[in-house]
C-alpha positions in Angstrom: -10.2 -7.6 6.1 -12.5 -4.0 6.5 -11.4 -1.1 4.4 -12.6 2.0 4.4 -12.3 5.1 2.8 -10.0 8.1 3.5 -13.6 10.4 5.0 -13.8 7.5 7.2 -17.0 5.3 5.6 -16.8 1.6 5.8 -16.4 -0.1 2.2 -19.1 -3.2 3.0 -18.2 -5.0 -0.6 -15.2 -7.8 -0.5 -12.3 -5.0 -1.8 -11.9 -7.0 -4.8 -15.5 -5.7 -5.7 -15.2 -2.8 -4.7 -11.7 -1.7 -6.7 -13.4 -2.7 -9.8 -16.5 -0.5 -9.2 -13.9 2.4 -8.1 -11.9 1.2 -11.6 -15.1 1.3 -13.8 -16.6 4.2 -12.4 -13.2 6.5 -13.2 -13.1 4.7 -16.8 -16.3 6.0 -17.2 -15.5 9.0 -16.8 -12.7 8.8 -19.3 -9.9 8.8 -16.6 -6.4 7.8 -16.5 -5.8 5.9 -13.2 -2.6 4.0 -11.2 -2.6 2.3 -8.2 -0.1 2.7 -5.4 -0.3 -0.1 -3.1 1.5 0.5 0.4 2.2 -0.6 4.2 3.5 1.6 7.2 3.7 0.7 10.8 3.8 2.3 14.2 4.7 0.9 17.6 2.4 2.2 20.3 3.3 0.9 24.1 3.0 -3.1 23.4 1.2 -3.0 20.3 2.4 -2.6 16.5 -0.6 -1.1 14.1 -0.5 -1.9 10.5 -2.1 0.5 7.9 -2.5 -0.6 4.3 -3.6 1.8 1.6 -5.0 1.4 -2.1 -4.1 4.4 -3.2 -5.8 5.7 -6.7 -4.5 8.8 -8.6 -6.4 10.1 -11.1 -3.9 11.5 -14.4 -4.4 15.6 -13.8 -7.2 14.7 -11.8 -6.3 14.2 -7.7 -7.1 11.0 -5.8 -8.7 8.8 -3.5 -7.5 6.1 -1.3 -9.1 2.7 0.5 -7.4 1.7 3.9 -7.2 -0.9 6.1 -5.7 -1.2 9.7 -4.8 -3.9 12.1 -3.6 -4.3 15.3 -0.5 -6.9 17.0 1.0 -7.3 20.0 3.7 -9.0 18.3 7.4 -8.0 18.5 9.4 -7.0 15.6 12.7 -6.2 15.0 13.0 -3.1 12.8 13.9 -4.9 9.6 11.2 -7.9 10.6 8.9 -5.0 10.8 9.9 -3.1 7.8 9.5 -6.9 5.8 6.2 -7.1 7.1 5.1 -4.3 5.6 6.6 -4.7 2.5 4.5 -8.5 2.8 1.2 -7.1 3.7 1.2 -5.1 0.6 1.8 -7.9 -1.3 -0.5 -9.2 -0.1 -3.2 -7.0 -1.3 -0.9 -6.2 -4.6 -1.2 -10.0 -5.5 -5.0 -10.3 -4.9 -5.6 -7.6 -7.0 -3.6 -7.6 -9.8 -5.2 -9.3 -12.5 -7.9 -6.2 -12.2 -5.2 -4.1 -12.6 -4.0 -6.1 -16.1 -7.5 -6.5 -17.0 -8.6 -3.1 -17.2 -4.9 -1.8 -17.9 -3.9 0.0 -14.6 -0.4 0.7 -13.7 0.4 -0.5 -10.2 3.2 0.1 -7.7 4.0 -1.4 -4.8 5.6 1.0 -2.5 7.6 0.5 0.7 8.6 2.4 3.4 12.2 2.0 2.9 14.8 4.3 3.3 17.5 4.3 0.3 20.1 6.0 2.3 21.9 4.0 3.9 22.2 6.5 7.3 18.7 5.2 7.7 18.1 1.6 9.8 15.5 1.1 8.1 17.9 0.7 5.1 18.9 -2.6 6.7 15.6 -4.4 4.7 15.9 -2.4 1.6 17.5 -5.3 -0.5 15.3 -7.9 0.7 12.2 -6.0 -0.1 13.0 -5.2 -3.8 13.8 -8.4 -4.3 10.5 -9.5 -2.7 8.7 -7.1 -4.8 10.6 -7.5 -7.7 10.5 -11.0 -7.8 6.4 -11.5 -7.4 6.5 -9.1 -10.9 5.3 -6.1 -8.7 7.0 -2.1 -10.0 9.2 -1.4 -6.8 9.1 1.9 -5.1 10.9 3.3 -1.9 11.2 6.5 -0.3 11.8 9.4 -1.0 9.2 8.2 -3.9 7.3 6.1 -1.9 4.3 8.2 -1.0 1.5 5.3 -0.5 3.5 4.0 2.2 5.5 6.8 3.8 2.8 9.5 3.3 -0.7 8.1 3.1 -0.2 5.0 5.4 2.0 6.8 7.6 -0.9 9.5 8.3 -3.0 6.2 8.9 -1.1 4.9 11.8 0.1 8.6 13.4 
């Protein structure tokens, strides 16, 4: 997988390496951090673009945020789609987290989910809590789901 950061510079370390230098530098400096972890999606003509982001917020203190994209030319349904979203944060989630327990992050897992139910994207709202829920992973969907729904988003648009 290549990440980069948000001003566009390539992250050349394996991204585990690389979150626990971002993680050691910041507790350096005697900050707070959490980690958002997040997936949105855009079709465009016959392919689908996937953008994954790492966000880290800084207590009082801002942000920054590591992103990855890829492209498919596989067809989703909506609520395949939304699921595979919700997987390829996971995804990075799961390889991650025992950093984030290590050096005593919060984490969330945020999907691009709508929780009203006028939304279609509602449809895979109960399947991806549970997904999330279940691998031990804090759950959040919109409207409070900015890593997916704000900073991915602006990633695939």
């Amino acid at each position: 997988m290549r990440w980069r950061k948000f001003n566009g510079e390539q992250i050349n370390l394996p991204i585990k390496e690389a979150v626990v230098e971002a993680i050691k530098k910041e507790v350096e400096k005697g900050v707070k951090l959490k980690v958002c972890i997040g997936t949105d999606s855009q079709v465009k003509g016959a392919e689908t673009e996937f953008a994954t982001v790492i966000v880290f917020l800084r207590e009082h203190a801002g942000g920054f945020m590591y992103i990855h994209n890829e492209k498919t030319r596989q067809k989703f349904h909506l609520k395949e789609r939304m699921l595979s979203e919700v997987a390829k944060s996971i995804e990075v989630a799961y390889a991650l987290c025992d950093l984030f327990i290590e050096f005593k992050v919060d984490m969330e897992v945020h999907a691009d989910i709508n929780t009203n139910p006028a939304f279609k994207s509602n449809d895979a709202l109960k399947e991806a809590m549970g997904y999330i829920l279940g691998m031990g992973f804090a759950f959040k969907a919109k409207p409070e789901a900015f890593a997916s729904s704000c900073c991915a988003d602006k990633m695939v648009n």
